[in-house]
N, CA, C and O atoms as a GROMACS GRO file, in nm:
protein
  328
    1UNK      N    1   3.958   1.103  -2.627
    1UNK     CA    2   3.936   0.963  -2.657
    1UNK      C    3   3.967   0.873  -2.537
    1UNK      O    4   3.911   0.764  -2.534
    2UNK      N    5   4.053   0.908  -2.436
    2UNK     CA    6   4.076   0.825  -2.319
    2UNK      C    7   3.947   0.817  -2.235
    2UNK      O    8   3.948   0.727  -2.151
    3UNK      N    9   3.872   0.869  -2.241
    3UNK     CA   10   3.720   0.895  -2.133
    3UNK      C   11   3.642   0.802  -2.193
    3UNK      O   12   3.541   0.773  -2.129
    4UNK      N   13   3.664   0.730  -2.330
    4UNK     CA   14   3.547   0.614  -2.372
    4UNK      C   15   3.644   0.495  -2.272
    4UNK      O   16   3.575   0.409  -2.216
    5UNK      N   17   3.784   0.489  -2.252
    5UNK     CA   18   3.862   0.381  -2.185
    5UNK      C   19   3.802   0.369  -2.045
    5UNK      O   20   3.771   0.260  -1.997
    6UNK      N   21   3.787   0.485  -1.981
    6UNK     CA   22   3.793   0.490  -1.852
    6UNK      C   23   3.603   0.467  -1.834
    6UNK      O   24   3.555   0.420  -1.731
    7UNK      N   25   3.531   0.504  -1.936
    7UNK     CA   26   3.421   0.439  -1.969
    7UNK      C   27   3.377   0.297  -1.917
    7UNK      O   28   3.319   0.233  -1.829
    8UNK      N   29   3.477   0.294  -2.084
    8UNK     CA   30   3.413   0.106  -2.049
    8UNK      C   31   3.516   0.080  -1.904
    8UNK      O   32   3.406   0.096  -1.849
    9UNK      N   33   3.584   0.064  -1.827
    9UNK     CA   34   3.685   0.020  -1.732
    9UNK      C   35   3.564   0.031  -1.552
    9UNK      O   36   3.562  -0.036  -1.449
   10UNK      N   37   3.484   0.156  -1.606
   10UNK     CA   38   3.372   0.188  -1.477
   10UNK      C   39   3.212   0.082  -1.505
   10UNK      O   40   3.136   0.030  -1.423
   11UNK      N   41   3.209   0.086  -1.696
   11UNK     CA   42   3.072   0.057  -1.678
   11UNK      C   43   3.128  -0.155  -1.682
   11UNK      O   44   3.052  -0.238  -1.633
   12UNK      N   45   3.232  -0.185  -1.730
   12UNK     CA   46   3.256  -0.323  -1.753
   12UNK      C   47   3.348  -0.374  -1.682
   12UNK      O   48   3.342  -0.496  -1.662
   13UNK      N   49   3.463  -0.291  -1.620
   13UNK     CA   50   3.552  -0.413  -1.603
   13UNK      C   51   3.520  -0.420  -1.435
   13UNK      O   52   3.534  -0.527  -1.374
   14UNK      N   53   3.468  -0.269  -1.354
   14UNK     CA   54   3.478  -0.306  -1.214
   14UNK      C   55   3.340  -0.374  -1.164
   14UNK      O   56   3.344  -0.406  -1.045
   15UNK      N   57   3.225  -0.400  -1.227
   15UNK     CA   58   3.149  -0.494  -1.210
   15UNK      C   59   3.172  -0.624  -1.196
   15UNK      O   60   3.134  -0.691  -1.100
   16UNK      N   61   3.248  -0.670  -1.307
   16UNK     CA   62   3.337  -0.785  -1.291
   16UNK      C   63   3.392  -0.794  -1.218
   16UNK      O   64   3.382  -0.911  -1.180
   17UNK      N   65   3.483  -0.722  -1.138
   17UNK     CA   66   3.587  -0.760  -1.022
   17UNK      C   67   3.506  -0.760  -0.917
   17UNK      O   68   3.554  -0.837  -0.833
   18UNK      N   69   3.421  -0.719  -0.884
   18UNK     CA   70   3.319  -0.669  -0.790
   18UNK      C   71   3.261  -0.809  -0.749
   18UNK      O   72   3.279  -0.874  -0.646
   19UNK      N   73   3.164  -0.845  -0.893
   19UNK     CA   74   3.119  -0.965  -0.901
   19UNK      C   75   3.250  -1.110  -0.830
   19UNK      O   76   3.214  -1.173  -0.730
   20UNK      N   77   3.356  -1.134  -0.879
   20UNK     CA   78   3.434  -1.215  -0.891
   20UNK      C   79   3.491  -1.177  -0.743
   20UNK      O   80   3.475  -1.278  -0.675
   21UNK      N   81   3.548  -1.078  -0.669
   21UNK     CA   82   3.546  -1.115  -0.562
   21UNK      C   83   3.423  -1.087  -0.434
   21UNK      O   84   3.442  -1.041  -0.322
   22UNK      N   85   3.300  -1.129  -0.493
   22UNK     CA   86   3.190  -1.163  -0.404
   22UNK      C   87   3.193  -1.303  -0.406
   22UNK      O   88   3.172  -1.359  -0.298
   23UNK      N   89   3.213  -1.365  -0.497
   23UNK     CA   90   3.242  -1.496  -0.504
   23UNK      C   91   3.362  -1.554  -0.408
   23UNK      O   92   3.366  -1.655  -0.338
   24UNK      N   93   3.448  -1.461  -0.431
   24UNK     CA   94   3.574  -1.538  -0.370
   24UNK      C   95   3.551  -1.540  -0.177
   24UNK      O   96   3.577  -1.633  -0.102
   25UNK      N   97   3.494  -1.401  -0.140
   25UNK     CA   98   3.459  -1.380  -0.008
   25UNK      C   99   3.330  -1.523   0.036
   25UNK      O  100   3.330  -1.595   0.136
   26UNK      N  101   3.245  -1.522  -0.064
   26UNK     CA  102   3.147  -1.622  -0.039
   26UNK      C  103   3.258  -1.748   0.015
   26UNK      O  104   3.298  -1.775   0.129
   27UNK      N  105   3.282  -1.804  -0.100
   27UNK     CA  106   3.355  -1.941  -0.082
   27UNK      C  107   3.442  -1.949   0.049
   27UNK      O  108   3.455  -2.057   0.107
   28UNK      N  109   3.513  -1.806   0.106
   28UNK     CA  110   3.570  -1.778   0.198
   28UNK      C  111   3.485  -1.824   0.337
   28UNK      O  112   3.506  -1.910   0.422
   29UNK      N  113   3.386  -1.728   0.319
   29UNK     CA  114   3.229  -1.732   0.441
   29UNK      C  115   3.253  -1.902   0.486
   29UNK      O  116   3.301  -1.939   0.593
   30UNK      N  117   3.199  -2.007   0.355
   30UNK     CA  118   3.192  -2.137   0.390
   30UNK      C  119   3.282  -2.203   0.434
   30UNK      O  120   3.251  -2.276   0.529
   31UNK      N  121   3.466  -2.208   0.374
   31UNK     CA  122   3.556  -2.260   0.460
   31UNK      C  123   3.565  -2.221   0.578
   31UNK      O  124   3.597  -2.307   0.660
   32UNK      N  125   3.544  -2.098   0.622
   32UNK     CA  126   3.516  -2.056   0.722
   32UNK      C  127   3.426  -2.120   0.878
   32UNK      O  128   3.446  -2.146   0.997
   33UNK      N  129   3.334  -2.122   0.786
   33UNK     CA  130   3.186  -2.198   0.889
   33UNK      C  131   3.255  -2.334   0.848
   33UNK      O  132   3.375  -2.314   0.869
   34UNK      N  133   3.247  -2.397   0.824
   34UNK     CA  134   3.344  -2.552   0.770
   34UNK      C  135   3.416  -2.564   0.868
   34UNK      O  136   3.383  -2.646   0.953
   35UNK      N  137   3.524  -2.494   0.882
   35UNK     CA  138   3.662  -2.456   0.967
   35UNK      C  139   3.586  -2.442   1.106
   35UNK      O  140   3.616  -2.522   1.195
   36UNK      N  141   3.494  -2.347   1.131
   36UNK     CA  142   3.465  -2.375   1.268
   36UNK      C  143   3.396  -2.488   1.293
   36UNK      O  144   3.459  -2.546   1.380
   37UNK      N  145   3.267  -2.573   1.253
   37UNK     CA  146   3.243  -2.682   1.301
   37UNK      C  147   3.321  -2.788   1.284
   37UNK      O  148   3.278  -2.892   1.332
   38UNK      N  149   3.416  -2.791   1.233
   38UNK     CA  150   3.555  -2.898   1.233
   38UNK      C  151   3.585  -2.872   1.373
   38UNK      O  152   3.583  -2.959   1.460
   39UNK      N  153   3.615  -2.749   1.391
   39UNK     CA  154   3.677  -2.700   1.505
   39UNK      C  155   3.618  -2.781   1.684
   39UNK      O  156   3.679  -2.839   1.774
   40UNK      N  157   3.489  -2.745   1.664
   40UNK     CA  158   3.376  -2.760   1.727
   40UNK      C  159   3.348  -2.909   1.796
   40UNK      O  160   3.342  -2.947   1.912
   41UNK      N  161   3.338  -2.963   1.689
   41UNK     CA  162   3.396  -3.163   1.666
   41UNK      C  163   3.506  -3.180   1.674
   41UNK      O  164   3.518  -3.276   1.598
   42UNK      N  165   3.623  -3.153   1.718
   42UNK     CA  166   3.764  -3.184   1.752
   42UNK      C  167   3.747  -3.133   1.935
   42UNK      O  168   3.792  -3.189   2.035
   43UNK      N  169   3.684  -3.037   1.924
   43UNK     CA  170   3.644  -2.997   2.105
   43UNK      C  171   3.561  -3.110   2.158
   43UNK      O  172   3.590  -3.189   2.248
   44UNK      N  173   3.479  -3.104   2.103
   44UNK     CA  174   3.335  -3.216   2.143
   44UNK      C  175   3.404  -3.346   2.202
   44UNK      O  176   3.390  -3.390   2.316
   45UNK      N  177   3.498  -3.411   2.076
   45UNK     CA  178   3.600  -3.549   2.123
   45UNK      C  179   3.686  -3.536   2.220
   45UNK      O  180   3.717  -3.616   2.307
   46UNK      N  181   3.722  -3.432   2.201
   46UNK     CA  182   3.878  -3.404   2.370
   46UNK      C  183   3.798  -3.465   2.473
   46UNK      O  184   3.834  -3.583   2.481
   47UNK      N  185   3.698  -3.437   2.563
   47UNK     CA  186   3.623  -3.557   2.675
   47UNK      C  187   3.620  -3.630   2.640
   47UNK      O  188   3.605  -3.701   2.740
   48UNK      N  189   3.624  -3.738   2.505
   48UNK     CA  190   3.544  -3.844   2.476
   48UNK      C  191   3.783  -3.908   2.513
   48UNK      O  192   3.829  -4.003   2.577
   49UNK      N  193   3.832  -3.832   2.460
   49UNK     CA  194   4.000  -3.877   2.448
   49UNK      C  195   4.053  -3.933   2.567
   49UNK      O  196   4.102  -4.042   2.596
   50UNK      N  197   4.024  -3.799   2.644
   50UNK     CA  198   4.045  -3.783   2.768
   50UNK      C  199   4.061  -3.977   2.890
   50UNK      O  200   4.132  -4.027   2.977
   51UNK      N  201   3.964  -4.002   2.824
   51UNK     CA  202   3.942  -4.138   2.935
   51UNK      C  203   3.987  -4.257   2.863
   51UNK      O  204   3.929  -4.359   2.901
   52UNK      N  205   4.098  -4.279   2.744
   52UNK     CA  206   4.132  -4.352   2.657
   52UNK      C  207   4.234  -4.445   2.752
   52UNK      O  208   4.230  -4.566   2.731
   53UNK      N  209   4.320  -4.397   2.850
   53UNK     CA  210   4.405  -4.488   2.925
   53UNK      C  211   4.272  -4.562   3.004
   53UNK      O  212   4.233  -4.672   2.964
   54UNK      N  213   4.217  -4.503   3.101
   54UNK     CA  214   4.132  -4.599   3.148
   54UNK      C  215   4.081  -4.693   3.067
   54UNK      O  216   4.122  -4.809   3.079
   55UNK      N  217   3.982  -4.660   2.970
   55UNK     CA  218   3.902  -4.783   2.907
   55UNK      C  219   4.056  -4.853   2.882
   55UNK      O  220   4.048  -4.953   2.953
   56UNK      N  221   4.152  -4.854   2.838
   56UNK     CA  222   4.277  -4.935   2.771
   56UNK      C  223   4.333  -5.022   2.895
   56UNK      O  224   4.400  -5.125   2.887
   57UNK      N  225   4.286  -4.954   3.013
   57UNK     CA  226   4.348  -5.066   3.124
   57UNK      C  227   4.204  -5.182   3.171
   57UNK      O  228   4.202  -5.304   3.185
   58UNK      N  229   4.128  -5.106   3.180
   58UNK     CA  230   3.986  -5.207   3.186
   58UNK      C  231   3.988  -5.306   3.017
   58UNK      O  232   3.956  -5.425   3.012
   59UNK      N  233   4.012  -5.263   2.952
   59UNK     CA  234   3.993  -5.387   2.781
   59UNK      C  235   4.126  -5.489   2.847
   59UNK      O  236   4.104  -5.610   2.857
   60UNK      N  237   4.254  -5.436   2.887
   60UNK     CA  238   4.376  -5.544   2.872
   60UNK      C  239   4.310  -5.638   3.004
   60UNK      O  240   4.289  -5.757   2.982
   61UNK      N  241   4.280  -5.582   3.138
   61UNK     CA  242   4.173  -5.662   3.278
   61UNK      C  243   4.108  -5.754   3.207
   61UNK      O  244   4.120  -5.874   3.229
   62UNK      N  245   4.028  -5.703   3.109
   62UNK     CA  246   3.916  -5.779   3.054
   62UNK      C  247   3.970  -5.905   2.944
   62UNK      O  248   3.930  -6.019   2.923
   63UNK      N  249   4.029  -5.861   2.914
   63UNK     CA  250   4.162  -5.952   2.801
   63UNK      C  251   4.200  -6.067   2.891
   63UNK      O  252   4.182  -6.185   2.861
   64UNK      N  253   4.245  -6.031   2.987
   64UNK     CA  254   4.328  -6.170   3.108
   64UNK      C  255   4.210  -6.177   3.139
   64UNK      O  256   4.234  -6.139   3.025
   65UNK      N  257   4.075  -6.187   3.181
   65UNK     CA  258   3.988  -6.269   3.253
   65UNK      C  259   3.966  -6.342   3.144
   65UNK      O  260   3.969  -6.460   3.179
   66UNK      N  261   3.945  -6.331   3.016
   66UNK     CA  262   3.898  -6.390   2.914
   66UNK      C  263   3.964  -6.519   2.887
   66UNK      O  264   3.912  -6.628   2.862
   67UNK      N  265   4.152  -6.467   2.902
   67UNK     CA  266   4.230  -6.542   2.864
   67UNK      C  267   4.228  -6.655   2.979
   67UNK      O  268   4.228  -6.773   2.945
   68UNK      N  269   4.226  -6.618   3.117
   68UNK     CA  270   4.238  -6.721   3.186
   68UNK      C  271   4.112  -6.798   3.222
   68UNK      O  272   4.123  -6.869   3.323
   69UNK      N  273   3.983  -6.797   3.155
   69UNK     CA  274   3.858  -6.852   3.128
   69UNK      C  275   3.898  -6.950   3.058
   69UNK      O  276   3.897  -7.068   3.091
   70UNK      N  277   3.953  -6.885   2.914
   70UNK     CA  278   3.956  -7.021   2.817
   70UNK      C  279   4.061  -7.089   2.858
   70UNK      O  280   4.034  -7.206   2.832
   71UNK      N  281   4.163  -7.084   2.907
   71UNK     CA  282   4.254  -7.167   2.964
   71UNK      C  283   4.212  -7.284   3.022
   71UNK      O  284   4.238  -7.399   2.988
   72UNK      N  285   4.110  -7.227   3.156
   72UNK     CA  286   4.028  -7.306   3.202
   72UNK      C  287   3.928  -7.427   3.100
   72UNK      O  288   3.932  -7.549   3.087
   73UNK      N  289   3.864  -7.343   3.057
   73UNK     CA  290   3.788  -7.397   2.989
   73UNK      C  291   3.890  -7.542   2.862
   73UNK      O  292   3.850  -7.655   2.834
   74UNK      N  293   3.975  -7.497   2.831
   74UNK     CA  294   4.054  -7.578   2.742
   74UNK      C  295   4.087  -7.721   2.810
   74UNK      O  296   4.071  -7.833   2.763
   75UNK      N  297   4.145  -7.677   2.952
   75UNK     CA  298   4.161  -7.777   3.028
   75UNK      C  299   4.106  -7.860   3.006
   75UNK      O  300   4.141  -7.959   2.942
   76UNK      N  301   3.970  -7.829   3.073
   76UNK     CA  302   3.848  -7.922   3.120
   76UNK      C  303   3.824  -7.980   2.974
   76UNK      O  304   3.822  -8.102   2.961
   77UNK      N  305   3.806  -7.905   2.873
   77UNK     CA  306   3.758  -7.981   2.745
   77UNK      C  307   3.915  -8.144   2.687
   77UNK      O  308   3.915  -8.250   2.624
   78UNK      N  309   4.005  -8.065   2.758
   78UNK     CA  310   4.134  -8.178   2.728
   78UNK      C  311   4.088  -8.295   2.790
   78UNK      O  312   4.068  -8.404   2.737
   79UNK      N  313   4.068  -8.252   2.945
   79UNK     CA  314   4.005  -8.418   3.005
   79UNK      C  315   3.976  -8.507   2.989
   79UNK      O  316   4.028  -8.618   2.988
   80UNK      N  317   3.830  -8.446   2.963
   80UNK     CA  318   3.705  -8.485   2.898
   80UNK      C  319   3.742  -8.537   2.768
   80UNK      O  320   3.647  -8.600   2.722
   81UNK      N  321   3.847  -8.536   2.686
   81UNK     CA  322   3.877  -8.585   2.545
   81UNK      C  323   3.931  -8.699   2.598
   81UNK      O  324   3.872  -8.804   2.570
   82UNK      N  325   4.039  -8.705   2.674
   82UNK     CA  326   4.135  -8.786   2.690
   82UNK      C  327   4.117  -8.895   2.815
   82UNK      O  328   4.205  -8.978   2.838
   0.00000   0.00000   0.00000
């Protein structure tokens, strides 16, 4: 009577596990590929990082010409009011 157990256990239960971790390897496959083009796009930006002090000293340059424009400019508009 144990050979109908070991039966059903070959014809039902290891299909199922079979099935269920093809699934689990699948879902695996995609975090996977996921995980590398994350990867891929975190490389891609490192050059783009890389030159972040420069542009940050050219924006603050660009900041004081601006600032000492409108200064100017404030002046002249005070004058002209007064």
């Amino acid at each position: 009577m144990w050979w109908i157990g070991n039966v059903i256990l070959v014809v039902v239960v290891v299909p199922v596990l079979v099935a269920l971790l093809n699934r689990v390897l699948a879902a695996l496959e995609r975090i996977r590929a996921a995980a590398d083009d994350v990867l891929a796009g975190g490389l891609a930006l490192i050059d783009e990082v890389d030159t972040t002090p420069e542009l940050l000293a050219r924006t603050d340059q660009t900041i004081a010409e601006v600032a000492d424009g409108a200064v100017r400019y404030a002046g002249s508009v005070g004058k002209l009011l007064n």
